[in-house]
N, C-alpha and C positions, 0 to 999 in steps of 0.2 A: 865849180860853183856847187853849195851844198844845195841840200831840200831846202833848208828853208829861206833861202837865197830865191831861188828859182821861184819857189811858191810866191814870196814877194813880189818878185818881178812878171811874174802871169799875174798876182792880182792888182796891180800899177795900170793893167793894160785888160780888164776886163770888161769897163764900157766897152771899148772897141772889139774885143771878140764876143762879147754881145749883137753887136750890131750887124754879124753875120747870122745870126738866128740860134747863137750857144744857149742852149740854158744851163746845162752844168758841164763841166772840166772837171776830169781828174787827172793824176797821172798815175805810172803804174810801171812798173819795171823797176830797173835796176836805179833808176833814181827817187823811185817811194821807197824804196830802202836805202842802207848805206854800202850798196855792192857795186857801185858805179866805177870806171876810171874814166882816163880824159879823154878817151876815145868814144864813151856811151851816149848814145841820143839821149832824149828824150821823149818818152812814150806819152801820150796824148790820149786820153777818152773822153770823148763830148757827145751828149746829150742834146735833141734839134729843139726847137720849140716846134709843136706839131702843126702848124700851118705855117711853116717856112719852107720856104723854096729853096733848098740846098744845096747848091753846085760841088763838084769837084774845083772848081776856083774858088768856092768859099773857102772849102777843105787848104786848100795851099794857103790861101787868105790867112788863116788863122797859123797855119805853120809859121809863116813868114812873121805875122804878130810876134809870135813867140820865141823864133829864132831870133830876130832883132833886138828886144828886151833880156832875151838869156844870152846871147853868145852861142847856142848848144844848136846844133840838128834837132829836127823835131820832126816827129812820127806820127799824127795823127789818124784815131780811128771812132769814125761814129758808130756808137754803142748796139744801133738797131742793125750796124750792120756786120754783126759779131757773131760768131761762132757759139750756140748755147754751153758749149764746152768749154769755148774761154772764160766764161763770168765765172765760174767756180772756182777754177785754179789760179786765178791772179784775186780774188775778190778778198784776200786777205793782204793782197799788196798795193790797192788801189787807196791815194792819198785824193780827197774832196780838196779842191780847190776854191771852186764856187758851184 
């Protein structure tokens, strides 16, 4: 599945990972670029709305969103709870979703 495959198919399915409290998706790795093969997940960055109640079941919630719609694994990570180290070195390979 290329990027802009995928990109369609997470935005087909955005009401719904809205509805776990996303406010924005990116993604980021080896599939915002074209270094992927068919073995590579799909790296996941979401953004909460700040008065949601966030579970670790939302967290899969939205994997499973995503895997269903792509086909692919998926790896989701919410942004606030990142490494200030990691924003710099992927912030050139992170693709906006919504």
């Amino acid at each position: 599945m290329t990027r802009d495959e995928i990109i369609a198919a997470i935005r087909k399915n955005a009401d719904s990972i809205r509805d776990k409290g996303v406010s924005k998706l990116a993604i980021f790795g080896s599939h915002a670029g074209e270094d992927y093969s068919v073995d590579s997940d799909i790296d996941i960055l979401l953004e909460i709305e700040p008065d949601t109640s966030f579970s670790l079941l939302k967290l899969i919630d939205v994997e499973h969103i995503i895997e269903d719609a792509t086909g692919l694994q998926t790896q989701a990570t919410v942004r606030r709870s990142t490494s200030p180290r990691f924003v710099p070195h992927s912030a050139d390979d992170i693709v906006e979703i919504f």
